[in-house]
Residue, then its C-alpha position, 0 to 999 in steps of 0.5 A: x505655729x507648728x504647721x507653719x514651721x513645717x510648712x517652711x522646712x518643707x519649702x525650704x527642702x523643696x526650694x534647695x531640691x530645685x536649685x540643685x536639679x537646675x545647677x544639675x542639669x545646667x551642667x549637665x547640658x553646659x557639658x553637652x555643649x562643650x561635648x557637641x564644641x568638640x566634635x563639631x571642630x573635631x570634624x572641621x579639622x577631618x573634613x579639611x584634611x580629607x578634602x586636602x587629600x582627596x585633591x592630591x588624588x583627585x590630580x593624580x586620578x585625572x593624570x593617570x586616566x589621561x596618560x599617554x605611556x604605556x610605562x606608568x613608572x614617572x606616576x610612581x612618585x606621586x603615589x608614594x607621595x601620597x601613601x606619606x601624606x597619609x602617614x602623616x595625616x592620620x597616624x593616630x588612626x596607625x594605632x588601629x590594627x587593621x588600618x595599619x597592617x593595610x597601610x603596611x601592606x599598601x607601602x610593601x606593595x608600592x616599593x615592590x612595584x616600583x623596584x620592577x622598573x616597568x609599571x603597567x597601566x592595570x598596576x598602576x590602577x591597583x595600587x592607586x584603587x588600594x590606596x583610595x580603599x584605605x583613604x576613604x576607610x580612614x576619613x570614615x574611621x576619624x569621624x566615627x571617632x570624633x563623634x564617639x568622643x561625646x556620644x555612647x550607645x547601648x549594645x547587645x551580644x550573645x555568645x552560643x558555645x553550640x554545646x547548649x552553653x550561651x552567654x549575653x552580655x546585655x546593654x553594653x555601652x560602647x562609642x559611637x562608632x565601634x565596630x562588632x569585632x571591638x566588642x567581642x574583644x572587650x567582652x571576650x577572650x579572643x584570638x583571630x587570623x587577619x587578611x590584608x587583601x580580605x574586604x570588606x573586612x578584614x577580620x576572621x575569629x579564631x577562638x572565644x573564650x578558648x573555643x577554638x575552630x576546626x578545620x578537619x584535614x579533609x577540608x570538607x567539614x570544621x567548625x567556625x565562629x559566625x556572626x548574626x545580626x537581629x533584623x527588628x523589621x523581619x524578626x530573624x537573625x541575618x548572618x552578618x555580610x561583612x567582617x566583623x571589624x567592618x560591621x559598626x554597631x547600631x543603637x541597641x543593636x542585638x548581635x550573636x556568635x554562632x559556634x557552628x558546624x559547617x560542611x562542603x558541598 
């Protein structure tokens, strides 16, 4: 009777066990469903509004290539036109520093040249190249965003102080999408300089943690923040080939801050 008695408590236990795994992960995927919704309608509405924009480009472009004048002042107004669009359409991304100081730096530019009254075919083409670079940043920047949402990876970054002091900060989860120089902001004290007319990238680390580069006077020799990426096909550390604000993380990706010294020549 007794054997019986456990036998059934146990039954019992495991039996709720169970149903409480089951309910647990029908949540949990119910949850991923609702996550995978999201980002899908996410990334419908970004699509339709970089196709809308890309269009109005599109005509604009093909205007220009075909202009006939030597004064591409009456183009003017359909760029500016198109740099309000933008505003518009995506100002949620204008809270983003380096997508707003560009996008300030694009209006600047245009009222300038349009206040010359004369405006030269390779003008015109800069201001028109200047704004499809912050365009195509953008729309990239709203997806990497929509997918973040629901998605999260594991990062990992090392911080060497060059006086035999370094730091990890092992398997961070950050949002799909995020760039090395959020990290390092997350993680860090951290002060930099940024450069609009920089690219890609627009980033240049100041200090971490109140490490702070030098430049000698001479101009011949300081010392400066560098970042490095682990390469897992070669085994070795490659010095990173963009800003730090152009590079996104990968999945479990290993990245370190070098305080280092460098000379010319």
């Amino acid at each position: 009777m007794l054997s019986i008695i456990v036998w059934a408590s146990l039954a019992s236990a495991l039996a709720g066990f169970y149903y409480l795994q089951n309910k647990n992960s029908a949540e949990q995927l119910k949850s991923a469903q609702s996550s995978l919704n999201e980002v899908a309608s996410n990334n419908d509405e970004a699509i339709n509004k970089y196709d809308l924009l890309l269009s109005e480009y599109g005509s604009l472009y093909g205007n220009y290539t075909y202009f006939s004048g030597s004064n591409y002042v009456s183009l003017m107004p359909t760029l500016g036109g198109l740099i309000t669009d933008f505003g518009e359409n995506y100002t949620n991304l204008l809270a983003q520093e380096d997508i707003n100081r560009t996008y300030v730096q694009l209006s600047s530019d245009y009222e300038a040249l349009l206040s010359g009254g004369n405006v030269t075919e390779t003008q015109f083409g800069g201001l028109l190249n200047e704004y499809y670079d912050l365009f195509s940043l953008s729309a990239l920047r709203e997806q990497e965003l929509s997918i973040s949402e629901a998605t999260t990876l594991p990062a990992n970054i090392e911080v060497n102080y060059g006086n035999g002091t370094v730091e990890w900060f092992n398997e961070t989860d950050v949002p799909a999408g995020y760039t090395l120089f959020g990290l390092t902001q997350n993680l860090t004290l951290t002060t930099y300089s940024y450069y609009a007319l920089d690219e890609p990238g627009h980033v240049l680390i100041d200090s971490i943690n109140n490490v702070t580069s030098y430049t000698d006077p001479s101009y011949a020799w300081g010392y400066s923040w560098i970042w490095y990426y682990w390469n897992n096909n070669g085994k070795n550390w490659v010095s990173g080939p963009v800003g730090c604000d152009a590079w996104l993380l990968e999945n479990g990706g290993i990245y370190r801050w070098n305080y280092e010294r460098w000379s010319y020549p």
